[in-house]
N, C-alpha and C positions, 0 to 999 in steps of 0.2 A: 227297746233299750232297757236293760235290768237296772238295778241300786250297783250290781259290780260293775256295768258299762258308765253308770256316771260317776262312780267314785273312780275311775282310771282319768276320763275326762277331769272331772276337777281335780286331781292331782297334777298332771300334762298344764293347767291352769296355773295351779299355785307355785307349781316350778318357775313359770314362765315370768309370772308374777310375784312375788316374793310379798312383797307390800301391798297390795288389791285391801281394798276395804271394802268394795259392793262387786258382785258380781250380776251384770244384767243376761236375761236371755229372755229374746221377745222375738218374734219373725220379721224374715226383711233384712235383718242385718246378724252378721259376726255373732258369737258369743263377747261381751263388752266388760271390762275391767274397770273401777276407778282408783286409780292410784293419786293421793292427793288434792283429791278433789276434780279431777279431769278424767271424762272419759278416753278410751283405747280399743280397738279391736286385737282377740288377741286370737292368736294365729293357731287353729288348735288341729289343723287339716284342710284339706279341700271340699270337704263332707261339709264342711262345719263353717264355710266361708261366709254363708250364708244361709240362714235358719230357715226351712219352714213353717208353716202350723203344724204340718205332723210331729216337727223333730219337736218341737217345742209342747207340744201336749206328751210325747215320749217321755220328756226330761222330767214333766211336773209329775206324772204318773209314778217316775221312777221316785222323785221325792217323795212323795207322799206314803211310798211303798204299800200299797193297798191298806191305808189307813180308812175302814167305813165314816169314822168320825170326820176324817180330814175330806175326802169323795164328799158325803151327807154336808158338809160347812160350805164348800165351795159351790156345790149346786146351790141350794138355800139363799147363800149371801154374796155369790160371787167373789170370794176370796178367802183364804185362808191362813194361818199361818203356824207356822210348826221351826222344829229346829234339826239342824242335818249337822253331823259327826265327818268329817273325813280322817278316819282313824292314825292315828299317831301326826297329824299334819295342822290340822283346824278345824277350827267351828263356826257354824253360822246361824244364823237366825232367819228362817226364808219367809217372804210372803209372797203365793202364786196367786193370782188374779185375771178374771178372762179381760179379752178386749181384742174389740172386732170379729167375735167370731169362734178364737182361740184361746191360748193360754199361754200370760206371760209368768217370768220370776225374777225375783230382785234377793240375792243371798247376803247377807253383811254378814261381815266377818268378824268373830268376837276374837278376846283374846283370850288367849288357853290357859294363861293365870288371872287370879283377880290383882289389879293394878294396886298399889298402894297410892296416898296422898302425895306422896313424894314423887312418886313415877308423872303422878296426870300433873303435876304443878299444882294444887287446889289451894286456895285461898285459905289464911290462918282461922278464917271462920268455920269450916268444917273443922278442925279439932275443934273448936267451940261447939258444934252441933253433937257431935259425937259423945258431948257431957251431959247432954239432956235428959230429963229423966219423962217427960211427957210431952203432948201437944203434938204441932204439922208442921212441918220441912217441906218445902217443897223445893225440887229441881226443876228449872222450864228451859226451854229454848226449842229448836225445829231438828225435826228431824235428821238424825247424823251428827246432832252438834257434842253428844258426851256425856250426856244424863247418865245413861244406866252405867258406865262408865266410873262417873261420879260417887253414885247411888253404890254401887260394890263397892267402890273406895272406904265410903263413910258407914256402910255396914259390917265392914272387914274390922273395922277401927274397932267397933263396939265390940263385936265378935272376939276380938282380941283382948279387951280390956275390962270387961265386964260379964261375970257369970248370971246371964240373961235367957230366957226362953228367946228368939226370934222368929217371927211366922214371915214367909214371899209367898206371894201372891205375883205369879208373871206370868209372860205371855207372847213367850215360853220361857221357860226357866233360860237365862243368859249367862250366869256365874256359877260354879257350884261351888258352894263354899262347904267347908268341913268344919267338925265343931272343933272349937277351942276352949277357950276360957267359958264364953257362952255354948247354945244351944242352936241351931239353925234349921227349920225343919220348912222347904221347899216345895212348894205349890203349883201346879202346871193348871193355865186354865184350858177347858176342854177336856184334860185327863183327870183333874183330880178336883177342878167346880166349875161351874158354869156359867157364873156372870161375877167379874169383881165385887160387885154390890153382897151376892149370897155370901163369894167367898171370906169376905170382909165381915162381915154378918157372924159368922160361922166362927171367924178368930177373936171374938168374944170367949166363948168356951174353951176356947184350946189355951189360955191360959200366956199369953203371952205377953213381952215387957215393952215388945219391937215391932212393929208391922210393916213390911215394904206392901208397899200396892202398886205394883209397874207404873199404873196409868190411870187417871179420876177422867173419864170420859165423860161422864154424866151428873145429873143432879142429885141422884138417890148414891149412889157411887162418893160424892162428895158431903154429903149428908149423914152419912153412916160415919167417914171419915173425923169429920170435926164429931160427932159423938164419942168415937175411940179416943180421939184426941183430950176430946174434957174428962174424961174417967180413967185418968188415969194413964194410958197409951202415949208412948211416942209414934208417933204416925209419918213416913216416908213416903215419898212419891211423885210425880213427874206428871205436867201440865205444857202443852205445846203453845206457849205465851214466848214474846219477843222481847218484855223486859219485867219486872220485878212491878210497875204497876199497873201494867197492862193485866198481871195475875190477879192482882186482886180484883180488880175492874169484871174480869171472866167468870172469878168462882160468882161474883154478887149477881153476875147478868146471868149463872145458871138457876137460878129459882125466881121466883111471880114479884114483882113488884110489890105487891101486899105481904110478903117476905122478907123487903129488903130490910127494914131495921134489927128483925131478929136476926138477918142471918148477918150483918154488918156486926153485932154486938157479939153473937158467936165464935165469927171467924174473927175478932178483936183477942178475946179469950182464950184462942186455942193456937194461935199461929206462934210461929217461934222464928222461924227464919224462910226468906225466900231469896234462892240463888239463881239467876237466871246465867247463861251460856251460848256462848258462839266460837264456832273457831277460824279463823283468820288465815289468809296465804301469809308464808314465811316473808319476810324480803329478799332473802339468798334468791327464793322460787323453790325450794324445796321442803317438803312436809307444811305443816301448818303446826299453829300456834293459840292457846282456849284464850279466851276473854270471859272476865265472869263483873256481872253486877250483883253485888250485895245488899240486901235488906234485912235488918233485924228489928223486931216487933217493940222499940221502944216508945216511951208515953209520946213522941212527936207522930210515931208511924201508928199506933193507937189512935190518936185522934184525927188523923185523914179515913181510917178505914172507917171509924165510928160516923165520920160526919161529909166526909166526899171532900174532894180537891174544889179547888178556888184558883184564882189567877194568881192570888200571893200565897198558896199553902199547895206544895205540889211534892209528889212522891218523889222525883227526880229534884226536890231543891233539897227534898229530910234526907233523901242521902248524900248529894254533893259537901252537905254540913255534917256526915255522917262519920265522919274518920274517926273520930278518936272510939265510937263503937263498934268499928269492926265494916262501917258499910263505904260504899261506893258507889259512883253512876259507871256504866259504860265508858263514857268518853273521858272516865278519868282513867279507866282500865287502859282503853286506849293509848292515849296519853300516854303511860307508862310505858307499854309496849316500844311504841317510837322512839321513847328516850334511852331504849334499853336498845336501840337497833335492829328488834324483832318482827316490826311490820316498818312497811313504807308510810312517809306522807300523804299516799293517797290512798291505800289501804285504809288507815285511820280515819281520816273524813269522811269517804262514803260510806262509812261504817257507824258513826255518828247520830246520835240521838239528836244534839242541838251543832248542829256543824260551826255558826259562827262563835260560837264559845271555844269549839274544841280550836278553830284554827287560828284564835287568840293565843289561847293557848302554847300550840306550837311556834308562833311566832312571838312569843314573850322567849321561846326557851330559845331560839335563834337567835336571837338578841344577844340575850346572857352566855351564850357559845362563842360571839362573838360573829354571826353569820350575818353582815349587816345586808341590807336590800342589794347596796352599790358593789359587793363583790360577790355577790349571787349574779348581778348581771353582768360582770365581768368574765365567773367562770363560764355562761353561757354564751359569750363571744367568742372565748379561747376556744369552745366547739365550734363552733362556726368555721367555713374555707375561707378563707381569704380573698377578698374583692379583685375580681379582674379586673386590669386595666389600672 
């Protein structure tokens, strides 16, 4: 299979699929679409109904297009990742990977403009971030959930409004942004440095106001980070954490225990904001919907980082009391969500950090709706058949 036999294939794809965010191909089964969060087999031939290892080592070879770098990574570490163009139609971001044997791919599909604040819905705290002039930002949440997404959002902002040097650092480059007001000059790791740590290292010299760093995988990686941070730098970047104190909890449990004060009093000094994110099925059932937890580095969130949580001093209590500074828990995210008609009631619970809180919560607003117990269980009679006999 050539690069023009899989860019007719992925086009015959995105036809079919118009909305696809991940495309999977692994053997055994279909070429697989997710649209919405669900996978799909999608019907691309009889060739194609089901994959072998050959077709499927074919396709990654064709991605890779006789890249030594991409071949050399993959032997080495058993995976890679690079980014595929299907010209005038979209773009992805792939990571191929062996397993059992062969080789599978998972392509996500980016979007062909950078999103504004206003497009992704992002919380009135990113315009607040976007005014910074130093320190660490961090985005977290899992995989698929919208960071880099986010991350272009609040880069775009700066970008636009501020005559700034900008250095990225990513992995693979996922937006390309064009200069504006600022400056934006684009980093691919493996093409242009070789570990985020160097490359970070490196944007020292190159004279910049802004740094994205995709991803702080590590402790040296995080390390160099909060140094950029305290001299000066606004520092960007994305941590696969599930809420805002679960981050901090990660960066401290990356270095030695005979580190943790220093690096508790650093990461006190240098932090600015952390945003965590998920996103939600609709209620209709169609598309989804972000959810974001807010934290901001104020003298309450200061003195948990400096001195650790308690059973009455807890990062999830400094934000539930955090409104009037811009922060929030999840389940007040939540919460909003369901009042606005955007997620279900049970969407919202098990989605839930402290479930019997949140579904106080919703049932305080039932009340005040007017939704009492006794005509809840009246509408559920009126569904009911009617008793024979």
């Amino acid at each position: 299979m050539t690069r023009q036999d899989f860019d007719a294939l992925m086009a015959r794809l995105v036809a079919v699929q118009p909305k696809v965010s991940d495309v999977i191909i692994t053997s055994g089964r279909a070429v697989q679409a997710e649209v919405d969060g669900a996978l799909a087999d999608v019907d691309l031939g009889p060739e194609f109904a089901r994959l072998t290892p050959a077709q499927t080592k074919l396709m990654a070879a064709a991605l890779m297009d006789n890249s030594a770098r991409l071949i050399k990574t993959l032997g080495a570490k058993g995976s890679c990742d690079l980014s595929y163009a299907l010209p005038g139609k979209a773009r992805f971001r792939v990571n191929i990977f062996s397993q059992r044997g062969t080789l599978a791919a998972i392509l996500r599909r980016l979007p062909t403009g950078i999103p504004t604040m206003e497009d992704l819905g992002l919380p009135e705290a990113f315009r607040e971030m976007a005014k910074e002039k130093y320190g660490l930002i961090l985005v977290t949440g899992g995989t698929g959930s919208g960071k880099s997404n986010s991350l272009a959002a609040l880069v775009d902002a700066i970008n636009t409004n501020q005559a700034v040097h900008i250095i990225t650092l990513e992995d693979p480059v996922e937006f390309t942004h064009r200069h504006k007001k600022g400056t934006v000059n684009q980093r691919e790791l493996g093409v242009d440095f070789d570990t985020f740590a160097s490359g970070l290292r490196a944007a020292f010299r190159q004279a910049p106001k802004v740094i994205l760093v995709g991803e702080i995988r590590d402790r040296e990686t995080m390390e160099i980070a909060l140094q950029a941070a305290a001299t000066g730098h606004l520092v960007l970047s994305t941590l696969h954490t599930t809420d805002c104190g679960q981050t901090i909890n990660r960066i401290i449990g990356l270095f030695d225990p005979s580190e943790e004060r220093l690096i508790r009093m650093r990461l006190a000094e240098s932090l600015k904001w952390v945003v965590s994110q998920r996103l939600l099925p609709k209620a209709e059932g169609h598309g989804r919907v972000a959810a974001f937890e807010v934290m901001r580095n104020t003298l309450r969130v200061k003195e948990l980082i400096l001195g650790g949580e308690t059973l009455d001093k807890t990062y999830y209590g400094v934000l539930e009391e955090g409104g009037p500074h811009g922060m929030n828990t999840f389940d007040q995210c939540f919460f909003q969500l369901f009042q606005k008609g955007l997620v279900t009631e049970e969407t919202a619970t098990l989605s839930a950090s402290d479930r019997s809180k949140l579904v106080q919560m919703i049932d305080k607003l039932k009340t005040d709706r007017g939704e009492t117990a006794d005509e809840l269980i009246l509408e559920g009679l009126e569904d009911e058949p009617p008793a024979k006999g």
